[in-house]
C-alpha positions as CSV (number, residue, x, y, z in Angstrom):
1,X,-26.6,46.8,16.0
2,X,-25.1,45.8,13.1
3,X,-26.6,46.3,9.8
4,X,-25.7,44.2,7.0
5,X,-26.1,42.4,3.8
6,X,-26.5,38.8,4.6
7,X,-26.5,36.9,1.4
8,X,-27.5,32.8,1.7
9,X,-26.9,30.9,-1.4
10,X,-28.6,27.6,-2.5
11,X,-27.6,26.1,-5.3
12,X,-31.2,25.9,-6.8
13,X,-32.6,29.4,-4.7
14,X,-31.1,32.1,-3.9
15,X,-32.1,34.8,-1.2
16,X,-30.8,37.8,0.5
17,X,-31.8,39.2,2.9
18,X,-31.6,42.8,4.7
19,X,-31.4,42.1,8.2
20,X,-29.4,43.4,11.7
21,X,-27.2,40.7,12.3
22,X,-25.7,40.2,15.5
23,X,-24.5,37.1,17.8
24,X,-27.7,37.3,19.5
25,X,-29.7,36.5,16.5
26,X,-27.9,34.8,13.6
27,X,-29.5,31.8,14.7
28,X,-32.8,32.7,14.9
29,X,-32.6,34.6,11.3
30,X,-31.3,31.2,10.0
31,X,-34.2,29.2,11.2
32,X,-37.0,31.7,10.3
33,X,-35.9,32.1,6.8
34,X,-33.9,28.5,5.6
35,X,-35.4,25.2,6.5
36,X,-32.2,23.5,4.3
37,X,-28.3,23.3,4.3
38,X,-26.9,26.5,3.1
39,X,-24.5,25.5,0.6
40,X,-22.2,28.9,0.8
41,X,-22.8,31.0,3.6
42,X,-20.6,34.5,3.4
43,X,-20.2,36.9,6.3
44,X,-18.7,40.8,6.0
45,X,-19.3,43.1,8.5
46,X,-16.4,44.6,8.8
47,X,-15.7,44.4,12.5
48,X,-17.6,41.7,15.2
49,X,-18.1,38.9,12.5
50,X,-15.8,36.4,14.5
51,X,-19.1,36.6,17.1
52,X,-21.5,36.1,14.8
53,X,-19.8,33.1,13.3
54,X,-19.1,31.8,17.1
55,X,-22.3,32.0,17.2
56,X,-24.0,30.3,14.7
57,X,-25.3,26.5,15.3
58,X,-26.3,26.2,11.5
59,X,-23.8,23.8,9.2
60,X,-23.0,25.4,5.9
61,X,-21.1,23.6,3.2
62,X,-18.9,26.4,2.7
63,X,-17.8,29.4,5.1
64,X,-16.4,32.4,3.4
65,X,-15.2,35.5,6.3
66,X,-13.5,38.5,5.7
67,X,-10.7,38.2,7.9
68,X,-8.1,41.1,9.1
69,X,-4.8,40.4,7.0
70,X,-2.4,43.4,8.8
71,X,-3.1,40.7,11.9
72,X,-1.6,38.1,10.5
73,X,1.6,38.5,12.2
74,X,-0.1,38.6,16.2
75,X,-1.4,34.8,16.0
76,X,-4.9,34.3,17.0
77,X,-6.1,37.9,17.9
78,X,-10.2,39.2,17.6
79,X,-11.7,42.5,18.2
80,X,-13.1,42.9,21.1
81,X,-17.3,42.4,21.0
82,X,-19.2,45.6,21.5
83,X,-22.8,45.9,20.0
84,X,-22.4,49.9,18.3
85,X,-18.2,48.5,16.4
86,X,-16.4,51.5,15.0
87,X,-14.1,50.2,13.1
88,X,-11.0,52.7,12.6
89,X,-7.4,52.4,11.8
90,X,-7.0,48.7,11.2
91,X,-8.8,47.8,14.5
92,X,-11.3,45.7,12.7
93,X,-12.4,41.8,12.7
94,X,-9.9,39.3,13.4
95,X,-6.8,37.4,12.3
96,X,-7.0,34.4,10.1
97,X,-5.7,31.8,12.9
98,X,-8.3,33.0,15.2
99,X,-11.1,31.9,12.2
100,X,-9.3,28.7,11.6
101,X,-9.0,28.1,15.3
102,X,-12.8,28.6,15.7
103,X,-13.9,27.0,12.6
104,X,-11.1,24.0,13.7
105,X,-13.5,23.5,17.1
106,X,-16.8,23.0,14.1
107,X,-14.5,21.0,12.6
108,X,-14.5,22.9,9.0
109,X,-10.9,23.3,7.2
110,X,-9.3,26.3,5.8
111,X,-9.1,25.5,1.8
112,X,-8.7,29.0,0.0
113,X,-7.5,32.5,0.6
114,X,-8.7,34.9,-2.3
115,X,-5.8,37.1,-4.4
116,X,-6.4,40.2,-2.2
117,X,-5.7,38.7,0.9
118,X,-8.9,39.4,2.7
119,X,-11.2,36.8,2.4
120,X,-10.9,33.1,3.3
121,X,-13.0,29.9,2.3
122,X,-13.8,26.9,4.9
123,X,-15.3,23.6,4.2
124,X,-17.6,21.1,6.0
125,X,-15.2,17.8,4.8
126,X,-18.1,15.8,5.3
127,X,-20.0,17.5,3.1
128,X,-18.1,16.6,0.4
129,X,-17.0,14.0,-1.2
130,X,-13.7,15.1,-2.4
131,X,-10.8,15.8,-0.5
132,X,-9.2,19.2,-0.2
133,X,-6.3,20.2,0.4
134,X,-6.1,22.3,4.4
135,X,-4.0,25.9,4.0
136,X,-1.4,26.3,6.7
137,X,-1.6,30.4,7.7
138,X,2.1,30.1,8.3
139,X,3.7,29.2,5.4
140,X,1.0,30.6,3.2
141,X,3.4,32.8,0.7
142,X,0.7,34.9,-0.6
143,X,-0.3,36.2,2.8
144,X,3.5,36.3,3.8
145,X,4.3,38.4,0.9
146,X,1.0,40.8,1.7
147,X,2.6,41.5,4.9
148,X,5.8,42.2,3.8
149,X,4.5,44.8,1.2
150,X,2.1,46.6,4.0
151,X,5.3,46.4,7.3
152,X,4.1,50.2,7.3
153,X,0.5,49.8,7.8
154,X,1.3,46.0,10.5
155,X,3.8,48.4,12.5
156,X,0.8,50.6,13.8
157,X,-1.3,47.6,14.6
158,X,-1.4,47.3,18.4
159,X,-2.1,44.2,19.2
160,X,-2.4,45.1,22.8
161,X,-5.9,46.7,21.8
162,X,-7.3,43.0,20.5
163,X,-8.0,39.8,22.7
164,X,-6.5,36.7,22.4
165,X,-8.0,33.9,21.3
């Protein structure tokens, strides 16, 4: 199992939590502890977060994942699941167009990418009232120029060892 820091925010409460997180029981987590809308809901577990956030049937405002970055270049590529991840070597989590692909389906949109490249911010549009402004992975220059500057680390990437999604 996985352990991790789960952190719900509210924008009146705040709670985290300690808890092992996995697909199987995101859900269940959500419902025993939150009886409201999570307004900014952040997941880092540094390897099988894509299937916990498959997973989950809750509707936060806002999404933030810690996505792979050296995949950017392979499309829509995940780890595969397994319950003990060792993550090693770059063979962690998942590309960015396999999060907006998923999040696409639960119809959120892709509206940030922080500085460093690693994590990115979704949004419930009908949560809000505004209207932002959908990232396009492909022509995104920050991430194009983070993979430019790391071509050493993306050349030992085998993407081969990751599952299309």
């Amino acid at each position: 199992d996985i352990s991790v820091w789960l952190e719900f925010r509210r924008v009146l409460f705040r709670s985290i939590l300690k808890k092992e997180v996995s697909p199987q029981n995101i859900n269940k987590i959500y419902e025993k502890n939150f009886n409201s809308t999570i307004d900014f809901f952040s997941l880092d577990i540094d390897g099988v977060d894509f299937y916990v956030l498959k997973n989950i049937k809750f509707r936060p405002k806002i999404i933030c994942i810690e996505f792979n970055p050296y995949l950017t270049k392979f499309g829509s590529i995940v780890v595969e699941y397994k319950k003990k991840f060792n993550n090693s070597n770059y063979y962690y989590g998942a590309s960015l167009d396999a999060y907006v692909k998923l999040l696409k389906k639960k119809s959120y949109k892709l509206v940030a990418i922080d500085s460093k490249n690693v994590n990115a911010f979704f949004i419930n549009p009908k949560q809000f009232t505004k209207k932002f402004k959908e990232i396009k992975v492909s022509n995104n220059i920050n991430l194009i120029n983070f993979i430019k500057r790391n071509e050493k680390i993306v050349s030992k990437i085998q993407p081969d060892r990751y599952i299309k999604y």
